[in-house]
C-alpha positions as CSV (number, residue, x, y, z in Angstrom):
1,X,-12.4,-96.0,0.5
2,X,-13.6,-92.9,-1.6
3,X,-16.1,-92.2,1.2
4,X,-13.6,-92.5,3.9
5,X,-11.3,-90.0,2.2
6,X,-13.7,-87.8,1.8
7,X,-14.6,-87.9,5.6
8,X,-11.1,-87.6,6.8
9,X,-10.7,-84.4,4.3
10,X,-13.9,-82.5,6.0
11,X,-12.5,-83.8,9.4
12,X,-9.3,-81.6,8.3
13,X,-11.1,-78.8,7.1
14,X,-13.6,-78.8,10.3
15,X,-10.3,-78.7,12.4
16,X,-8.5,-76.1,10.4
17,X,-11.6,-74.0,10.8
18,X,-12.6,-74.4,14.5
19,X,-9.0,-73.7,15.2
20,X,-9.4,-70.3,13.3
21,X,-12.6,-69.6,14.9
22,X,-11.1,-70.5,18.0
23,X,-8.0,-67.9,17.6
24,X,-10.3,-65.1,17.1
25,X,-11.5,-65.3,21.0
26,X,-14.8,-64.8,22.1
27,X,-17.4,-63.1,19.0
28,X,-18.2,-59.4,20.0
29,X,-22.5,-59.7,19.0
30,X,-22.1,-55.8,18.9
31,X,-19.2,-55.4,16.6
32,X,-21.9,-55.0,13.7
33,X,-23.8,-52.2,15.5
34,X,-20.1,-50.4,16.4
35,X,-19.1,-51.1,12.6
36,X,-22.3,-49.0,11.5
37,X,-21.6,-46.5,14.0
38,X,-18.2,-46.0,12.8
39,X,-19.2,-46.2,9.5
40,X,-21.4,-43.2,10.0
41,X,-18.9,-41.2,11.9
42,X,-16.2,-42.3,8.0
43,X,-18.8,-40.8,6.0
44,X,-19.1,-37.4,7.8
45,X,-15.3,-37.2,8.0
46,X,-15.1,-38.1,4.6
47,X,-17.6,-35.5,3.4
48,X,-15.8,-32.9,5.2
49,X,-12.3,-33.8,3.7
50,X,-13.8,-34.0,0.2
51,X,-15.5,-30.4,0.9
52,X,-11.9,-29.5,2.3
53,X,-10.0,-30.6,-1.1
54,X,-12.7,-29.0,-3.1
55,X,-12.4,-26.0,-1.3
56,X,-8.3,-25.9,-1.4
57,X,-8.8,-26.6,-5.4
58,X,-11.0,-23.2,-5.7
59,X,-8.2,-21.7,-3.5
60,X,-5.4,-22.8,-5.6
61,X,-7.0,-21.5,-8.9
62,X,-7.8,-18.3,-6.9
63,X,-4.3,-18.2,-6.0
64,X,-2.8,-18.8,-10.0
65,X,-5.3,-16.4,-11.3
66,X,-4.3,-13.4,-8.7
67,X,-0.8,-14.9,-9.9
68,X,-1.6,-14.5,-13.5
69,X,-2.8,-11.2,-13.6
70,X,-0.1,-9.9,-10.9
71,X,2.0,-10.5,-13.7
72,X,0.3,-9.7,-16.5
73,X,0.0,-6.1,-14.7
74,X,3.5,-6.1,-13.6
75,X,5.0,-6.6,-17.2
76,X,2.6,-4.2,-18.6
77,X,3.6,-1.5,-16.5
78,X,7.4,-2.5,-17.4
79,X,7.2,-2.5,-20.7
80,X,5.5,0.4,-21.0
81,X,8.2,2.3,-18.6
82,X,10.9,0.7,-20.8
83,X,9.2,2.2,-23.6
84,X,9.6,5.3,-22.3
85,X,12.6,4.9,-20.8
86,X,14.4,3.9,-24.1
87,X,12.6,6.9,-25.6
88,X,13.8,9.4,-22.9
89,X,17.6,8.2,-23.3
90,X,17.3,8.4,-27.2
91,X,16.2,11.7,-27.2
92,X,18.8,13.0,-24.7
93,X,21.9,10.8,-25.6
94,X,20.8,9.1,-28.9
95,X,21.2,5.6,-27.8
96,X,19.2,3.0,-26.3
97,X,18.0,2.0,-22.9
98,X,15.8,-1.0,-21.7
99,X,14.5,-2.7,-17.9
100,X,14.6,-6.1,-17.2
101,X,14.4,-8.1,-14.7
102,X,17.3,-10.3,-13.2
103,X,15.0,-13.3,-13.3
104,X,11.9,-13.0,-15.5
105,X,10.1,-15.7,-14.3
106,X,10.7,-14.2,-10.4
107,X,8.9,-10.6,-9.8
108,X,10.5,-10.2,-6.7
109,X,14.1,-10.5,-8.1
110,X,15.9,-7.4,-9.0
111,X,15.3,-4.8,-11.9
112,X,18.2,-4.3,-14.2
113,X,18.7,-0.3,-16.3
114,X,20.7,-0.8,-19.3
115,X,21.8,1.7,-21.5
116,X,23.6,1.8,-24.9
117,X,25.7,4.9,-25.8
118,X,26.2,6.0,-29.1
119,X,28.7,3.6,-31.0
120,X,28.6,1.4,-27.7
121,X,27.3,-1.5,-26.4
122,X,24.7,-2.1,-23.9
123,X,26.1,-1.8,-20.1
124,X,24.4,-2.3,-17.1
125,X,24.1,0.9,-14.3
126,X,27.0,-0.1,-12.3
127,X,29.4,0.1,-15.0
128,X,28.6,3.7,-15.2
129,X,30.7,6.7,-14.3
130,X,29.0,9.2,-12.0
131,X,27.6,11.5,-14.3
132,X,26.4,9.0,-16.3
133,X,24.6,7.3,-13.7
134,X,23.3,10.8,-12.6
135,X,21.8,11.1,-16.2
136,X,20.5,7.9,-16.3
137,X,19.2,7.6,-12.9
138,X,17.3,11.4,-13.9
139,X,15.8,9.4,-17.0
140,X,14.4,6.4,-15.2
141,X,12.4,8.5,-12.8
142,X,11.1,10.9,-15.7
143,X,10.3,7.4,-17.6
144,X,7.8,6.3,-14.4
145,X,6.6,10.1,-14.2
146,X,5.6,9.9,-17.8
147,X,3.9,6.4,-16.7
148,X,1.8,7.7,-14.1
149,X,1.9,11.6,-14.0
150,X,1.8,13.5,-10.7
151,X,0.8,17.4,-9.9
152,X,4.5,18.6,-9.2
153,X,8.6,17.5,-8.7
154,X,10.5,18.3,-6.6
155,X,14.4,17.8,-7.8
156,X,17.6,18.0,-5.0
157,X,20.3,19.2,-7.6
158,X,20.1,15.9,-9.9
159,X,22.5,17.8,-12.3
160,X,25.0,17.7,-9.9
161,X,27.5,15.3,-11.7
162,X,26.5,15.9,-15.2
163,X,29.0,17.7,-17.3
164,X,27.7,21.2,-19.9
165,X,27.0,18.8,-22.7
166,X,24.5,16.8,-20.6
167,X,23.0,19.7,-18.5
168,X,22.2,21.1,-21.5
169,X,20.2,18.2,-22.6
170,X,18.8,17.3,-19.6
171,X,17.5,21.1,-18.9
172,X,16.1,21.3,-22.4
173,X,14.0,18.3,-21.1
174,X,13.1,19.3,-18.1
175,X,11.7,22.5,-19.9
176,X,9.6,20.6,-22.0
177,X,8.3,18.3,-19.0
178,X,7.4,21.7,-17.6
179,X,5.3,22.1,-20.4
180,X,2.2,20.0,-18.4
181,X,4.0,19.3,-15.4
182,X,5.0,21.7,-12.6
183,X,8.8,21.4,-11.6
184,X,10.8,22.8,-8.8
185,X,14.6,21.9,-9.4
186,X,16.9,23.3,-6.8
187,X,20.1,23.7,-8.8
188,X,23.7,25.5,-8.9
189,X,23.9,24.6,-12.1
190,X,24.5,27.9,-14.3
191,X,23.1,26.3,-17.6
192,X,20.0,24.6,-15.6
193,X,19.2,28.1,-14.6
194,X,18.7,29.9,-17.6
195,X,16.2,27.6,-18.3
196,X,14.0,28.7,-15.6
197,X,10.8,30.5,-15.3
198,X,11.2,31.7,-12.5
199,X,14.5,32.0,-9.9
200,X,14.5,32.2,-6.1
201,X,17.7,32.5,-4.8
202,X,19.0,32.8,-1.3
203,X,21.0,35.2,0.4
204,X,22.3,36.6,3.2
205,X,22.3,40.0,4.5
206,X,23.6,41.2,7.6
207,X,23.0,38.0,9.2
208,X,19.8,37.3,8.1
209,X,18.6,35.5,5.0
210,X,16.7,36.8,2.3
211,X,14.6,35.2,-0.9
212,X,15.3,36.6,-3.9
213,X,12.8,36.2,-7.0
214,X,13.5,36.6,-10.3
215,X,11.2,35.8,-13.8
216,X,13.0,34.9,-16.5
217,X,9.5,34.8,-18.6
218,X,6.7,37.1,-19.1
């Protein structure tokens, strides 16, 4: 009996496996020789992909380093313009001033100007009043010239809106910027003008106009 079980049970598996054999359809001899061609063709692909990943790694820490410094320069340059800047408004109006950005971990996002005025807190530009902006406006772009110097300025009548008090102070500062810096302020401002070295004026005589010059220093 045990040898007749046994039989009927390889019987069963001989079936079970004919009938697999069977379902795969007829054998493909060269399905060994495609598989190693294929293979081949996987491994190139792959090597390229891997060389493509590696390649886009050293790109991505190219990227956060040029990132990294980009920043690094960026707030540099800030801080020391800040620096400055506070030290510009001090001197002027006695209070303080700072930059910062509307989002400091965004360098594209906006720059803000605060100021504090004496016995005052610190307000943002647009809460300003015109002369105040004027003066403050004046003091920012004096804080970048003091950042990165150039040979001359030219300046459209920034005193404009600013009040005696505050002319005063700005023109005492513009005379000692003038001090390394060449300046050319075109003004109506009485008080700017007597801090002049030298005046040219326009006028006009029997229809034409004429440059007057006038030096205030010897």
């Amino acid at each position: 009996l045990g040898d007749v079980y046994k039989r009927q049970e390889l019987e069963k598996s001989y079936d079970k496996v004919y009938a697999e054999l069977k379902s795969l359809g007829p054998i493909n001899f060269k399905a060994i020789e495609e598989f190693e061609k294929i293979k081949e063709e996987f491994e190139i692909l792959k090597q390229k992909f891997d060389k493509i990943v590696e390649e886009k790694r050293k790109i991505v820490e190219m990227i956060t380093e040029i990132e990294r410094k980009r920043r690094e320069v960026f707030y540099n340059t800030l801080n020391i313009v800040s620096y400055h800047f506070n030290k510009l408004f001090n001197g002027v109006v006695g209070g303080e001033a700072k930059l910062e950005l509307e989002n400091p971990e965004d360098l594209d996002s906006g720059l803000l100007i605060k100021v504090k005025f004496p016995n005052k807190g610190f307000v943002e530009l647009d809460s300003l009043s015109g002369g105040e902006k004027s003066l403050v406006s004046l003091l920012f772009l004096l804080s970048l010239q003091m950042f990165k110097p150039t040979a001359f300025y030219a300046l459209d009548e920034v005193d404009a809106a600013l009040d005696k008090i505050n002319s005063e102070r700005v023109a005492n500062l513009l005379k000692e910027i003038s001090k390394n810096t060449q300046l050319i302020v075109i003004t109506h401002n009485d008080v700017t003008i007597k801090y002049a070295d030298i005046l040219y004026g326009v006028t006009m005589e029997d229809g034409e106009s004429k440059i007057l010059t006038l030096k205030l220093w010897i």
